[in-house]
N, C-alpha and C positions, 0 to 999 in steps of 0.2 A: 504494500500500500504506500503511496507517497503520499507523504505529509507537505502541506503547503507551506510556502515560503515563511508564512507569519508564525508560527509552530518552531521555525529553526530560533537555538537561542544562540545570537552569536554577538562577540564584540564590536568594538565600534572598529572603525579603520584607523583610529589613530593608535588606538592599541595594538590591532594589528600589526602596524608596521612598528611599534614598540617592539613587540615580541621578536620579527625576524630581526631585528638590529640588535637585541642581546644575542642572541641564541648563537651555538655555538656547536661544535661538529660531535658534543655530547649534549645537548640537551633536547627533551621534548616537550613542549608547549600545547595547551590543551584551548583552542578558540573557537569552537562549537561542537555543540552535542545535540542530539538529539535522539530516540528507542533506535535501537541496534549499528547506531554508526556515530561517529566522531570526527570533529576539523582538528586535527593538527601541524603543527609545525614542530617539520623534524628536522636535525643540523640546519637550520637557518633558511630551507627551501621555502616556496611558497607555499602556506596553506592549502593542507589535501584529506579530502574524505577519504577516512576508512572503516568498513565495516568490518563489524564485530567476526575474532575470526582471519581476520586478514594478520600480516604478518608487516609488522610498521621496520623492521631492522632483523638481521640475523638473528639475533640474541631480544628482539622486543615483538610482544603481540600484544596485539587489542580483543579482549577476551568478555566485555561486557563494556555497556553502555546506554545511558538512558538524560532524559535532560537535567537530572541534577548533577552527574559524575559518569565517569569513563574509567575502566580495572586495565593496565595494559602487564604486564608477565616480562617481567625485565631481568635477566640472569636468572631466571627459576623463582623470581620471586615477585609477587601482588604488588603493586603500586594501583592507589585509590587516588585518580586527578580529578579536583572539579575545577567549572570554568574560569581560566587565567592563571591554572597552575601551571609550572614548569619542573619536570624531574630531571634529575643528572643522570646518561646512562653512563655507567663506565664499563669501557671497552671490555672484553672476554679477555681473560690471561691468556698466555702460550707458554707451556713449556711446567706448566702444572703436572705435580706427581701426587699419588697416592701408591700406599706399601700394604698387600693385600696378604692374611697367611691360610697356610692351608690347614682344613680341618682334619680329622681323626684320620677318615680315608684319604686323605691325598688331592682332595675338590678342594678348589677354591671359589669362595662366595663373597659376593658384596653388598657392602650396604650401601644400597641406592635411593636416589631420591628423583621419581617420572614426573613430571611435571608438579614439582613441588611437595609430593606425598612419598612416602618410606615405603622402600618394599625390599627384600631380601633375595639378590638375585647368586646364580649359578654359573662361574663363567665357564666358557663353551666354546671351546675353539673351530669346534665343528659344527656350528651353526652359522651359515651367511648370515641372516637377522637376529637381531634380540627377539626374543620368542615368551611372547604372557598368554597365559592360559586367558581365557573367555573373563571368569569371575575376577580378576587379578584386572584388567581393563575398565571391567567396569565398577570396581575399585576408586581406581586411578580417575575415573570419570571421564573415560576414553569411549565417543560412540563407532564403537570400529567397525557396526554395518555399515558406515556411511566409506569405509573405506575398499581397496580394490578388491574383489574375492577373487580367492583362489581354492588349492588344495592342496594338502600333502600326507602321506603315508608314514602311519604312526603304528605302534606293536599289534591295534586296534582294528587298524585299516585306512582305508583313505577317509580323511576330514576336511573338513571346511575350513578355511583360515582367510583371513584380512589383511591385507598388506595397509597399515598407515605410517604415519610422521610423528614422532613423538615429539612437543612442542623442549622439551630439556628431557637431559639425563646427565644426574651430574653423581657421582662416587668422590668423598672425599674435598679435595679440591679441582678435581676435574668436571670441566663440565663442557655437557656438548649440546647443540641446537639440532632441531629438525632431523631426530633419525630416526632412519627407517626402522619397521618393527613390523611381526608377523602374530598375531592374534590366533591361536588356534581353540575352536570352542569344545574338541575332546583329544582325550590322552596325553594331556601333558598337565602337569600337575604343580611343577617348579619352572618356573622364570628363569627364562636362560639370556645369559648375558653373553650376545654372539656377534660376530666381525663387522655387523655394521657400526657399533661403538668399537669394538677391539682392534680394527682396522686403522683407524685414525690416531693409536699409540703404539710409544717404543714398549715394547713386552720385554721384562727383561726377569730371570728367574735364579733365583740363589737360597738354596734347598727347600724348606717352608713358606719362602717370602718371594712374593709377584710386585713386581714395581712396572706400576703402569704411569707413563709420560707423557702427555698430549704433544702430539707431532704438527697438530694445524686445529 
């Protein structure tokens, strides 16, 4: 439904052009809102609609919105803008380690955090995706029918599975944007942490101990 012109709450122009002249190649600027979409001003560009959903920066999303305030997801974490606010994003590290050990049998697990929620995953070297079972997603409050379906072959037989994006996954002090992950709704029971996160670090191994280093 579009909402008419008079319904948008936006600043004046002289604010506007306030805001691009501080702004700065880390900050983002909130100069209208309205149900499911928001104006801002990111690094100092001109004022641009984005809806809820949309992905404002590698590492920033716009995850709700309504005319009093706008929630955007900045390093894995809630920021609540209302209008004429400005947040500082700061850049993603490079070069981030975390020192992972191994349990009784010889696994090694992580504690993770998927879009801002704890969960305990399994790492898996033989897994192309990180891989959550069905209930674990919807957890995480991941709607992953909306994502690609697929299929793959489990001790069970062939299942249904969803290919989406995880908006973060961060272990420790690493952390990553937009990765890919496979949703399987049976026979898998533990969350496996596989090369689409594990791919992007130095893996380095010294008896009990996994030191994972973000490479990009």
């Amino acid at each position: 439904m579009r909402l008419p012109v008079k319904k948008l709450k936006l600043l004046s122009t002289v604010y506007l052009l306030g805001c691009v002249a501080v702004a700065h190649a880390t900050d983002i600027g909130v100069v209208g809102l309205f149900p499911g979409k928001a104006i801002l001003v990111v690094d100092g560009a001109p004022p641009k609609t984005y809806n809820v959903g949309s992905n404002i920066a590698s590492d920033v999303k716009l995850i709700d919105a309504d005319r009093e305030s706008a929630t955007v997801m900045i390093n894995g974490k809630r920021k609540l803008l209302t209008m004429g606010q400005t947040v500082h994003r700061s850049a993603p590290s490079s070069g981030s380690s975390v020192v992972l050990k191994a349990g009784d049998r010889g696994h090694f697990t992580a504690p993770a955090m998927i879009n801002g929620v704890s969960i305990n995953m399994l790492v898996d070297t033989g897994a192309s995706l990180i891989a959550l079972p069905a209930a674990d997603a919807v957890r995480l409050g991941i709607n992953y029918r909306q994502g690609r379906p697929g299929s793959a072959s489990t001790a069970g037989g062939v299942v249904p599975t969803y290919l989406v994006k995880l908006d973060t996954v961060k272990i420790g002090d690493v952390e990553l944007y937009q990765v890919e992950a496979s949703i399987i709704e049976q026979g898998l029971s533990t969350p496996l942490l596989g090369m689409s996160f594990l791919n992007r670090m130095e893996m380095r191994r010294e008896g009990d101990q996994m030191t994972l280093t973000k490479r990009y």
